[in-house]
DRENMAR-599263 format. One record per residue: residue in one letter; x, y negated, z negated of N, C-alpha, C in turn. Coordinates in steps of 0.2 Angstrom, whole numbers, padded with zeros to 4 digits, always signed. Last residue first. Layout:
# residues N
AXYZXYZXYZ ...
//
This chain:
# residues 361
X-0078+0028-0020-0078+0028-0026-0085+0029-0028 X-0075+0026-0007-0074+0033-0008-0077+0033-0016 X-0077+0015-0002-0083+0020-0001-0083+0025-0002 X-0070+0002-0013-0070+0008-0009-0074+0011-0008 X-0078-0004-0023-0073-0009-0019-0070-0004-0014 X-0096-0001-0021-0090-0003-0025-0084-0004-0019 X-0106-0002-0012-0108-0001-0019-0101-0003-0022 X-0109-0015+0000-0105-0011-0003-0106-0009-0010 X-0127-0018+0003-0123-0020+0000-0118-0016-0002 X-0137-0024+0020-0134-0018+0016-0127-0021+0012 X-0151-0034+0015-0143-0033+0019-0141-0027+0014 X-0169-0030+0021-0161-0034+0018-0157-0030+0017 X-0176-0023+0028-0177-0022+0020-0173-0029+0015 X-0175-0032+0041-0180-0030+0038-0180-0028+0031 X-0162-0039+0044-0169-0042+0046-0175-0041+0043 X-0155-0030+0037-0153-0036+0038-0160-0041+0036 X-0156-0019+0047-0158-0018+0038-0158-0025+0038 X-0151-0024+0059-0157-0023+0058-0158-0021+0050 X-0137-0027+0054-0142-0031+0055-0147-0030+0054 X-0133-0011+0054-0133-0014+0047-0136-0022+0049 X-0136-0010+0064-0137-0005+0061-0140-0007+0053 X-0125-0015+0071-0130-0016+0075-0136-0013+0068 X-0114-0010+0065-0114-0015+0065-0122-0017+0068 X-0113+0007+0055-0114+0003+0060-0115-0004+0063 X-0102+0005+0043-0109+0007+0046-0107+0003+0051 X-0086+0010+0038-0090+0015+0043-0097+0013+0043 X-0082+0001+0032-0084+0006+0026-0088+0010+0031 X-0079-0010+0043-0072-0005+0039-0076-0002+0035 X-0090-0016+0046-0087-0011+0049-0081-0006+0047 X-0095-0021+0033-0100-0016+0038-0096-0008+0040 X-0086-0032+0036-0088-0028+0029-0090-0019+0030 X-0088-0038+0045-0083-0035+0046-0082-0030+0040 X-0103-0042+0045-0100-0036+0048-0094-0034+0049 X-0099-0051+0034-0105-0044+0033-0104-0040+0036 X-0093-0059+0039-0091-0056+0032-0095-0051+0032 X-0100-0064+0050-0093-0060+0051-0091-0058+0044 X-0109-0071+0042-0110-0066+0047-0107-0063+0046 X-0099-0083+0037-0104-0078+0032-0106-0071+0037 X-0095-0089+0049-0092-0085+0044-0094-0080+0039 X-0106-0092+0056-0104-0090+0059-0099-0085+0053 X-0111-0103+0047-0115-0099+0047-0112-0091+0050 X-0101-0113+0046-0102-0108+0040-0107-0102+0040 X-0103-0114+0060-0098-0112+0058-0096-0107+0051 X-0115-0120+0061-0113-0117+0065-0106-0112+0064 X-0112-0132+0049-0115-0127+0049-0115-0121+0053 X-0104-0140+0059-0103-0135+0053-0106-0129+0049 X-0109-0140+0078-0110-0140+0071-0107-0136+0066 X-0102-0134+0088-0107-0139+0089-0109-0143+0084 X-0085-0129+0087-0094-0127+0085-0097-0134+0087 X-0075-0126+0102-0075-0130+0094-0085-0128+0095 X-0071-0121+0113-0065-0125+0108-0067-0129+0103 X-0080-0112+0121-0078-0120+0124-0073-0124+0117 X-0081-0101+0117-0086-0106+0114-0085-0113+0117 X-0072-0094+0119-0075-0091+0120-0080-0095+0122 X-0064-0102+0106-0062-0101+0112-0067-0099+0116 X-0072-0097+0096-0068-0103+0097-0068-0104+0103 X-0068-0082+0094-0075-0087+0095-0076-0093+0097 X-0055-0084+0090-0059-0081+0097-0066-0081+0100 X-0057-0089+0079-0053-0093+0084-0056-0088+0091 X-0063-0081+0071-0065-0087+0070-0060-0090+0078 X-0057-0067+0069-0061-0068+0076-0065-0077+0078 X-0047-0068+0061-0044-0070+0068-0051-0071+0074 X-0049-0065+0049-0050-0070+0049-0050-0072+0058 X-0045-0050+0047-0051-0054+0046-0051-0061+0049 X-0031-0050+0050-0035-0048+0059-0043-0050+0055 X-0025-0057+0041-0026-0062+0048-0031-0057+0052 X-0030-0050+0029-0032-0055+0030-0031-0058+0037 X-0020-0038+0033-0029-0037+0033-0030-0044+0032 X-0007-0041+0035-0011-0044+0041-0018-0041+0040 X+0002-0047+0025-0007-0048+0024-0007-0049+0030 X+0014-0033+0021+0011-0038+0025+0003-0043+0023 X+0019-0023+0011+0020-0027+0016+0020-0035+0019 X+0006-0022+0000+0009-0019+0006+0011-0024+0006 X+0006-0014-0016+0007-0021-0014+0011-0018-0008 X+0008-0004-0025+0000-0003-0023+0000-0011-0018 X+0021-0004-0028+0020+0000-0023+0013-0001-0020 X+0031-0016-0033+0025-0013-0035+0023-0011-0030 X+0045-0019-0029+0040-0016-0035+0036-0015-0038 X+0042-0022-0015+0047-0017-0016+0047-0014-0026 X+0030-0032-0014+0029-0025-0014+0034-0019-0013 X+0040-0043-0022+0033-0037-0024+0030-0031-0021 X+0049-0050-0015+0049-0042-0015+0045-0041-0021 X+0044-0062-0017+0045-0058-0010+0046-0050-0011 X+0042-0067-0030+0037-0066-0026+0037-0062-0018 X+0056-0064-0034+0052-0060-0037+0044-0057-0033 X+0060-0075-0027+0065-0068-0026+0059-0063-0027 X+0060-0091-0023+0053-0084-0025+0055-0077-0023 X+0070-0096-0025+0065-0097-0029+0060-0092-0031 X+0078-0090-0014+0081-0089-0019+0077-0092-0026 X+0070-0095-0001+0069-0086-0005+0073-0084-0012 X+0070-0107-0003+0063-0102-0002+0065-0095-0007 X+0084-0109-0001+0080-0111-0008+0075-0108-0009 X+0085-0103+0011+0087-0100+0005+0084-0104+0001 X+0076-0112+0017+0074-0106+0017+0077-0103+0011 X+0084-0123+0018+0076-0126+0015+0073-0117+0014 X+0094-0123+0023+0097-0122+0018+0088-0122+0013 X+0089-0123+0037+0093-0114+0032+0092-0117+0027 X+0084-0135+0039+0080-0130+0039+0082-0121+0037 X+0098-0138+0039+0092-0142+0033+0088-0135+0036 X+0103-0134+0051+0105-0133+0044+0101-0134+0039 X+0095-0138+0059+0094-0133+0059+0098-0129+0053 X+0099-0153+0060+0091-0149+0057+0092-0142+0057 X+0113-0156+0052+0109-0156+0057+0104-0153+0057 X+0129-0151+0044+0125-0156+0045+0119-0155+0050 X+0137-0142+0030+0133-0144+0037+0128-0145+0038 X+0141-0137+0019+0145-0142+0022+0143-0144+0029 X+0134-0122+0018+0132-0130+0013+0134-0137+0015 X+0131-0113+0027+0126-0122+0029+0128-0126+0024 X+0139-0104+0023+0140-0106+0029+0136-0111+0030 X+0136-0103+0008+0144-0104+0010+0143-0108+0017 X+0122-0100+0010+0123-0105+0006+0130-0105+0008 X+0123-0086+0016+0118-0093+0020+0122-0098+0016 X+0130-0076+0006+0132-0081+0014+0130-0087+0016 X+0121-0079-0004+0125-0081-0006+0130-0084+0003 X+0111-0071+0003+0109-0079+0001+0114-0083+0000 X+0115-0059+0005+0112-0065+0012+0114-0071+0007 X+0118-0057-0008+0123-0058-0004+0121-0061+0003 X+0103-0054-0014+0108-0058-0016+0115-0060-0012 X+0101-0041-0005+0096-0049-0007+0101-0055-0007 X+0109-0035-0008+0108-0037-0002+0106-0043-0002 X+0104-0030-0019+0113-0034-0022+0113-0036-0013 X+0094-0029-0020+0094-0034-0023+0101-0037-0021 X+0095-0015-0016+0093-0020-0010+0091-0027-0015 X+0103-0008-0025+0103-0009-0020+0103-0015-0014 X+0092-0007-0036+0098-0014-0036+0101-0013-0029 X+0082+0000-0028+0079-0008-0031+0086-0011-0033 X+0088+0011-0030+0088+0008-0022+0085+0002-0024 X+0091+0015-0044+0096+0013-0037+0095+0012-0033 X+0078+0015-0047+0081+0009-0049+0087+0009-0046 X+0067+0020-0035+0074+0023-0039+0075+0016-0041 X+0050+0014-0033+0056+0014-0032+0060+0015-0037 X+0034+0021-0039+0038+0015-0039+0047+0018-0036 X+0025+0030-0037+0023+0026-0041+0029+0019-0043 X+0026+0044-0024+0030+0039-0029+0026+0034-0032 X+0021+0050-0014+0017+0050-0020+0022+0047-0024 X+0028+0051-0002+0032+0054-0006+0026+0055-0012 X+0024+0037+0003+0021+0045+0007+0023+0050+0003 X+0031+0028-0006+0023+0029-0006+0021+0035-0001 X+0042+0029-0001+0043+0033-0009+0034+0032-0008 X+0041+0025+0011+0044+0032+0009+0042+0035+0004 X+0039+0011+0011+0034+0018+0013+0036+0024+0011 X+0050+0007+0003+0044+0008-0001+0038+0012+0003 X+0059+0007+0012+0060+0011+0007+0055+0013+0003 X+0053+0000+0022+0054+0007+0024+0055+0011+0017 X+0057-0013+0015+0049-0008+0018+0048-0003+0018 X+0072-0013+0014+0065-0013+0006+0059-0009+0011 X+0073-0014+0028+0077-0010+0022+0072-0007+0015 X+0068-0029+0030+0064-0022+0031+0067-0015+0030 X+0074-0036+0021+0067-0034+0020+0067-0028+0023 X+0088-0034+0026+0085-0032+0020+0080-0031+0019 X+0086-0040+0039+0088-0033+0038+0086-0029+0030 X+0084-0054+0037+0080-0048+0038+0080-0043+0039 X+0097-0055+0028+0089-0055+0023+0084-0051+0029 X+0104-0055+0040+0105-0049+0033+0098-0049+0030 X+0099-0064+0046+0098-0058+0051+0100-0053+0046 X+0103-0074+0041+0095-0075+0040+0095-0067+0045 X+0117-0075+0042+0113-0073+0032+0108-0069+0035 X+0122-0077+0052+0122-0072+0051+0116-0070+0044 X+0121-0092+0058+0118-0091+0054+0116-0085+0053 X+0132-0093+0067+0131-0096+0062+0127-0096+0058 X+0127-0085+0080+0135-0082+0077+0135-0085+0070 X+0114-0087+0081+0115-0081+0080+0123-0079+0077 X+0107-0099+0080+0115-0101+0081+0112-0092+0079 X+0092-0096+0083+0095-0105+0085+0102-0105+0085 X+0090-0085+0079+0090-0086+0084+0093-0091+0088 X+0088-0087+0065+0093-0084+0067+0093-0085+0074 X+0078-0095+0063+0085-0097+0062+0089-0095+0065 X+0068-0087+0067+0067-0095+0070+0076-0096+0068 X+0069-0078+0059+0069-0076+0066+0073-0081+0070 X+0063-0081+0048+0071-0080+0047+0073-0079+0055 X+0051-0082+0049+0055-0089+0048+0061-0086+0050 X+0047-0070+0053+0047-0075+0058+0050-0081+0057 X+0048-0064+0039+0055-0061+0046+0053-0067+0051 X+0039-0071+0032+0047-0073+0030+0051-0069+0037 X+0028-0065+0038+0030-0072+0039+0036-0074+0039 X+0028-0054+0034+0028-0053+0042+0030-0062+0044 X+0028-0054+0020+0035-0051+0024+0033-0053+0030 X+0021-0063+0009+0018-0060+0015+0025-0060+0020 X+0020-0064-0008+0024-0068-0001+0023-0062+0005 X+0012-0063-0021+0014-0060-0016+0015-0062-0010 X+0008-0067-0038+0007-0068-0030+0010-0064-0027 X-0005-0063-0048+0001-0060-0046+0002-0062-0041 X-0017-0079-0050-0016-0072-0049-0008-0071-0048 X-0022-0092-0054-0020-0087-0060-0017-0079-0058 X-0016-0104-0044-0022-0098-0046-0018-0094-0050 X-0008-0112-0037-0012-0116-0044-0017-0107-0048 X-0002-0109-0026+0001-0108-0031-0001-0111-0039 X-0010-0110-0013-0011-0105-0018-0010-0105-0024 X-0006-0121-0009-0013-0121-0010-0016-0116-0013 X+0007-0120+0000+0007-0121-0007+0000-0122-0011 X+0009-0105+0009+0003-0112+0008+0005-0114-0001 X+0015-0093+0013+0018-0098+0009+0013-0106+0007 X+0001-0081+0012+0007-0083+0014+0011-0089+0010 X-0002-0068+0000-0002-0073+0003+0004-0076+0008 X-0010-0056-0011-0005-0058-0005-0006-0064+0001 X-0012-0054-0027-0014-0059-0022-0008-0059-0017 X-0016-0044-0039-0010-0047-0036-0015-0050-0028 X-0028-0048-0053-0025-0045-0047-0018-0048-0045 X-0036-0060-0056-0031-0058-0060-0027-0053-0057 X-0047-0072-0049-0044-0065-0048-0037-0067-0053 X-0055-0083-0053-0057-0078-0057-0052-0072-0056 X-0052-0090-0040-0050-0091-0046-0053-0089-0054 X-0057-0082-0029-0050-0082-0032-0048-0086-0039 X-0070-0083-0027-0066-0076-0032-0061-0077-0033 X-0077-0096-0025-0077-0092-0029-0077-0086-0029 X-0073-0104-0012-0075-0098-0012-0079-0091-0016 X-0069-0114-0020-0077-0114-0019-0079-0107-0014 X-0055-0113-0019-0059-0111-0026-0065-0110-0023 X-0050-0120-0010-0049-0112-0010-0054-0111-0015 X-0056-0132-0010-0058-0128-0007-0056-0121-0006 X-0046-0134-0021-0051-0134-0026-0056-0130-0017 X-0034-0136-0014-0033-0131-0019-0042-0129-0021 X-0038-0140+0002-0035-0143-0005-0038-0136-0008 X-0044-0139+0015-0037-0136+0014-0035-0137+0009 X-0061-0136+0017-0056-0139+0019-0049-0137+0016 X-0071-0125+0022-0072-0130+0018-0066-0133+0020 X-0080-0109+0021-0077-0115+0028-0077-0120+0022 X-0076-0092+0021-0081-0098+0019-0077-0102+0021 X-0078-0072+0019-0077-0081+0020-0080-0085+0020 X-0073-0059+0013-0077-0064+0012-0075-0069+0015 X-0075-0041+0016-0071-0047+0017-0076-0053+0015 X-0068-0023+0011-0071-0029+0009-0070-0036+0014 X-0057-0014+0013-0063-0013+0015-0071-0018+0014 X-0043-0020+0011-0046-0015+0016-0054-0014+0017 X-0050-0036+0006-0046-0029+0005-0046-0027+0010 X-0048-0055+0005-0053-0048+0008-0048-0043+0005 X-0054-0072+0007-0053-0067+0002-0053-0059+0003 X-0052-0086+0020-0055-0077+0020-0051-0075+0012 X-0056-0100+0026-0055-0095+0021-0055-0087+0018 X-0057-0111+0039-0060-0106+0036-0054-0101+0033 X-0057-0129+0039-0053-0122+0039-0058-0118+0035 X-0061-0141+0052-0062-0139+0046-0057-0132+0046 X-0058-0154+0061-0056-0151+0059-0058-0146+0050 X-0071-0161+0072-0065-0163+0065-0063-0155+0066 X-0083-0160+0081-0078-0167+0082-0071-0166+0078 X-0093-0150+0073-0094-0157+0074-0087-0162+0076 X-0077-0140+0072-0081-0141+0070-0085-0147+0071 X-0064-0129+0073-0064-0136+0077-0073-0137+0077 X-0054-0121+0061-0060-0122+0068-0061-0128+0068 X-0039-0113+0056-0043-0119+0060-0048-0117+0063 X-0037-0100+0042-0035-0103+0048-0038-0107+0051 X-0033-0094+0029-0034-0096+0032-0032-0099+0037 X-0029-0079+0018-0028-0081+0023-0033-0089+0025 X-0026-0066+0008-0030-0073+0006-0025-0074+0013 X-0031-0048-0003-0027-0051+0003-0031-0061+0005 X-0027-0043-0018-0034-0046-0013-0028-0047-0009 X-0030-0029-0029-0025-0032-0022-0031-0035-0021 X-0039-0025-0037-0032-0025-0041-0028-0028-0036 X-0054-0033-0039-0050-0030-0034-0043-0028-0038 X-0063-0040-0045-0061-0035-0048-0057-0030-0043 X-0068-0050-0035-0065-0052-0041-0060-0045-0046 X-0075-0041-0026-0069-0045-0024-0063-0047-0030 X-0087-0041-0036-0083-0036-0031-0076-0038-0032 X-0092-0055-0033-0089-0049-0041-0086-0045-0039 X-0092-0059-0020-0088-0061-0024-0086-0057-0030 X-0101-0049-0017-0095-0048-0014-0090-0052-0020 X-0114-0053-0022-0113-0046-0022-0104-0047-0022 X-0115-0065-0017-0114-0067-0023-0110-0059-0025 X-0118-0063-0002-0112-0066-0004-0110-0064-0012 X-0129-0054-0002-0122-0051+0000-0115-0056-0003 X-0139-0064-0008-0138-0059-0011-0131-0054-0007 X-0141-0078-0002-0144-0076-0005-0141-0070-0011 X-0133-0076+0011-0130-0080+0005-0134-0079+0001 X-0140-0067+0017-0134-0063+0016-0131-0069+0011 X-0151-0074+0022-0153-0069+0020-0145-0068+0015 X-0144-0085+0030-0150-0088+0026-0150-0081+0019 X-0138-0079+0039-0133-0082+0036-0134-0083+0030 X-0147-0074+0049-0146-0070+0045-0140-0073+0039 X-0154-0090+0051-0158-0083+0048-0153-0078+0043 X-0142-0092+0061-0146-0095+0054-0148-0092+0050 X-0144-0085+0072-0137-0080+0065-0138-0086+0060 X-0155-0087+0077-0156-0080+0073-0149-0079+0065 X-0151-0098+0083-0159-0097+0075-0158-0093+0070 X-0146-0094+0092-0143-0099+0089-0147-0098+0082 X-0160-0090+0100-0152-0085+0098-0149-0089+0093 X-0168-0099+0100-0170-0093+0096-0163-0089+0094 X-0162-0106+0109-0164-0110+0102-0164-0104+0096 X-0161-0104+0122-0156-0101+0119-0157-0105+0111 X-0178-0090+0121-0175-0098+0122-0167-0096+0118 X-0180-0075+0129-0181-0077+0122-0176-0086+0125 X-0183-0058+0136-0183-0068+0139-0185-0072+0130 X-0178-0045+0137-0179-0048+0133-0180-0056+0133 X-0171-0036+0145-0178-0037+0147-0181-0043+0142 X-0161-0028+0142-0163-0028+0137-0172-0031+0141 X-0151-0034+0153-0150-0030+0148-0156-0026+0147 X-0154-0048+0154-0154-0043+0159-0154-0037+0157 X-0158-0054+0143-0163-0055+0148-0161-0047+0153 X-0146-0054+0134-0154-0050+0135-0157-0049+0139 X-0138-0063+0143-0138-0054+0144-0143-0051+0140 X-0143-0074+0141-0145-0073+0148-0145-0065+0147 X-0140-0077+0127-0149-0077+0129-0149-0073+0136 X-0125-0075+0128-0129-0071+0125-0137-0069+0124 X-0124-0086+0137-0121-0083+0139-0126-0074+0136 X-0129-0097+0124-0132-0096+0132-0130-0090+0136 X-0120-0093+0115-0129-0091+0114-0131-0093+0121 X-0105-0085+0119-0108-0091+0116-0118-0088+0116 X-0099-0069+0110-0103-0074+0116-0106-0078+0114 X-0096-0062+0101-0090-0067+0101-0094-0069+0105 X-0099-0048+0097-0094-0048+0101-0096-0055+0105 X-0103-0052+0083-0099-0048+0083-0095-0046+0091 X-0110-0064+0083-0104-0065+0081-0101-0059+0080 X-0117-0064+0094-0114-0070+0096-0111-0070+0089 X-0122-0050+0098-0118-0054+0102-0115-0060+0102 X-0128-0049+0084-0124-0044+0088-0120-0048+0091 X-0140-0059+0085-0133-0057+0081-0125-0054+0083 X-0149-0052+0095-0146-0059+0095-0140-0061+0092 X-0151-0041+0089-0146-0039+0095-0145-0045+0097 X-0155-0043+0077-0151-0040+0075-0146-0039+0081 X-0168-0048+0085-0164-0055+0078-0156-0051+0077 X-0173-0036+0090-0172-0040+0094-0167-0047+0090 X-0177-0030+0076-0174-0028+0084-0171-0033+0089 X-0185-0036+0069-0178-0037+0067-0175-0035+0073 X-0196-0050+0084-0194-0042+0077-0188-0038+0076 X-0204-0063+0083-0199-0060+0086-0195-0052+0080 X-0221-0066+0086-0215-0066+0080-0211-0062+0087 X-0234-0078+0083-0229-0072+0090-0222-0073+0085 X-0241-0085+0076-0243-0078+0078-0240-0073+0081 X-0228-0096+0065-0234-0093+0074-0233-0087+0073 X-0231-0092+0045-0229-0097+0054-0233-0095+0059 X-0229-0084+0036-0231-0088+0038-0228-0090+0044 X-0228-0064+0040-0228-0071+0032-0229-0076+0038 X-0229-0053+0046-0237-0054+0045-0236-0061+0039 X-0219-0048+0051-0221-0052+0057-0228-0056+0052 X-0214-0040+0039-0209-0047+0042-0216-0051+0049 X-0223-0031+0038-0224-0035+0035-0220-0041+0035 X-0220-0023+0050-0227-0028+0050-0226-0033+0046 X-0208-0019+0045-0209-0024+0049-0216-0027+0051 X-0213-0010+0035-0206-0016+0034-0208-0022+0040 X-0227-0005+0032-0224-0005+0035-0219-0013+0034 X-0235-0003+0019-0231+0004+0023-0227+0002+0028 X-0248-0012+0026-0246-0009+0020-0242-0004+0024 X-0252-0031+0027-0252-0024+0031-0247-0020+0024 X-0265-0041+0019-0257-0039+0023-0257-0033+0023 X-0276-0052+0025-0274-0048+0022-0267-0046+0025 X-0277-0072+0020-0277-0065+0026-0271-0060+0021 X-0287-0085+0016-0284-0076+0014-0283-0073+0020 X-0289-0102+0016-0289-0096+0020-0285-0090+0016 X-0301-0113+0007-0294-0108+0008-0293-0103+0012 X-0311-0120+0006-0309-0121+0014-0303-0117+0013 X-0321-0122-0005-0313-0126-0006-0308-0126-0001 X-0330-0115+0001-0333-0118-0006-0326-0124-0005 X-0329-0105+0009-0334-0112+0008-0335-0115+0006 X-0313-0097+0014-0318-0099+0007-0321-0105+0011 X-0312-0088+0028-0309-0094+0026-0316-0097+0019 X-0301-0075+0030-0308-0077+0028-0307-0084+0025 X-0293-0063+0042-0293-0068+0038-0300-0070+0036 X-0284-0047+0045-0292-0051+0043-0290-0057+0038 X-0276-0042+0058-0275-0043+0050-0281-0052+0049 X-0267-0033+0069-0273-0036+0066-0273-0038+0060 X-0253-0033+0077-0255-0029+0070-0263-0036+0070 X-0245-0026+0091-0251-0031+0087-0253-0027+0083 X-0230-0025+0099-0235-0024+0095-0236-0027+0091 X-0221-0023+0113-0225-0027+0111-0231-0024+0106 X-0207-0019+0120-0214-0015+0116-0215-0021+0113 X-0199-0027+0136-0197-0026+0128-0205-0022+0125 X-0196-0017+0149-0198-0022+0146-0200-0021+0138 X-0182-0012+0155-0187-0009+0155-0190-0015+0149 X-0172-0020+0169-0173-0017+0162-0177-0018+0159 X-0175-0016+0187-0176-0019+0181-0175-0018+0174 X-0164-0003+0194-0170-0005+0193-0168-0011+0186 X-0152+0001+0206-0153+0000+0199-0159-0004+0198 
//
């Protein structure tokens, strides 16, 4: 196996003249071409071209390699000997482009979702802890890094414009926004799991309620491959009168009992007996999944970066930067472009923007 073939190098010439009179320099600019005319604005003469900014990218946030580890496999790969200053630079660059005009783009979008999905999760940033935020659909995603009070959910800016149904987990950091909520099923079976498991003969309730959600599920897949638009009002009292009979168990068998794993049932029926209506929203409203795991497989790459990364950014910015990226191409990748593809636009015309909240519309 031979060396990888060495990077094309091209020189564009372009005439300068320097005035006598007030010592101003003019140089001319190239015509017709996108990337002449990225290599031909201000700075050093040796430019690096979208080609190469788009495979720096590539690697350190869409398949997660720190930037030295990502400097060396150009090199071998690609033939490309760049500093690991330039790779780092690059997803600066593209975070620079994409908050200009992809973010503001998405927020409106987003905003007129009828379903959003809402997630956060930890990065370990300059020494601290900061949390990234993700707002997303099936085919949309947005993030952003700030911290964990109500008002950093907001700086997002779309959720507190969304009127939608909003699927979330239990963070009470949600509960200030004007949207329809939705309690996230794949949470509520792990709390009830946690219970059940600790006394399986004495806390029979939390293995009904599980049964019931996923009763509900099934039933609401059903009627949605059916083309239904909502459940029999028989099978919604149904699973109400289940509902209702967990709860009423759990509450007989913990009321008169003492010790954390009681206090931890009786802190769950309260849960579910307060938010009856926000749990089984998607057993009344059909266009309401399940689950939010599109918000956690959105948001999941931040922690494998993480990791990958030695356990934390070097810098916050590093990290907002990192997030904006991944909103582009995780954008990118659920509306079928190509990720590599959609950079190099990136670099040169600038970023490709979802026309609407589906790419079927």
């Amino acid at each position: 196996m031979g060396p990888a073939p060495p990077p094309r190098v091209t020189e564009y010439q372009l005439i300068s003249k320097l005035c006598p009179c007030c010592g101003a320099r003019s140089t001319g600019a190239p015509g017709g071409d996108a990337v002449a005319a990225a290599a031909a604005g201000p700075g050093s003469p040796v430019r690096v071209g979208p080609a190469t900014l788009a495979r720096c990218v590539l690697l350190t946030c869409a398949h997660f390699l720190p930037v030295g580890r990502a400097t060396a496999l150009l090199e071998t790969l690609a033939g490309l000997r760049v500093s690991v200053g330039l790779v780092a630079r690059a997803r600066r660059r593209a975070a620079a482009r994409l908050e200009a005009t992809f973010v503001p783009h998405l927020q409106r979008l987003l905003a007129t979702a009828p379903v959003l999905h809402a997630d956060e999760t930890t990065g370990r940033a300059a020494a601290a802890l900061a949390y990234v935020h993700v707002a997303c659909t099936e085919y949309l995603t947005l993030m952003h890094v700030g911290g964990r009070a109500a008002t950093d959910i907001d700086a997002g800016g779309v959720l507190p414009a969304f009127t939608g149904v909003l699927v979330r987990d239990g963070y009470a950091g949600y509960a200030h926004l004007p949207a329809v909520h939705a309690w996230c099923g794949a949470h509520l079976l792990r709390d009830l799991r946690s219970v059940a498991e600790a006394d399986p003969d004495g806390q029979l309730w939390a293995t009904a309620m599980a049964d019931t959600l996923i009763d509900a599920h099934h039933a609401a897949t059903q009627a949605r491959d059916r083309g239904a638009d909502h459940l029999d009002e028989a099978v919604l009292r149904r699973l109400r009168s289940l509902y209702h009979g967990a709860l009423a168990r759990g509450h007989t068998d913990n009321q008169h009992t003492r010790g954390p794993l009681a206090t931890q049932a009786r802190t769950l029926i309260g849960r579910f007996r307060r938010y009856e209506d926000m749990i089984l929203r998607f057993a009344t409203d059909l266009t309401v999944p399940f689950t939010n795991n599109t918000a956690e497989r959105a948001v999941r790459p931040v922690k494998i970066q993480q990791r990958t990364s030695g356990g934390c950014w070097r810098t916050l910015q590093g990290l907002t930067d990192f997030a904006t990226v991944r909103s582009y191409l995780d954008t990118a990748t659920k509306c079928g472009i190509d990720a590599l593809h959609a950079l190099e636009q990136l670099f040169t015309t600038g970023p490709w923007l979802p026309p609407a909240l589906t790419p079927a519309e």
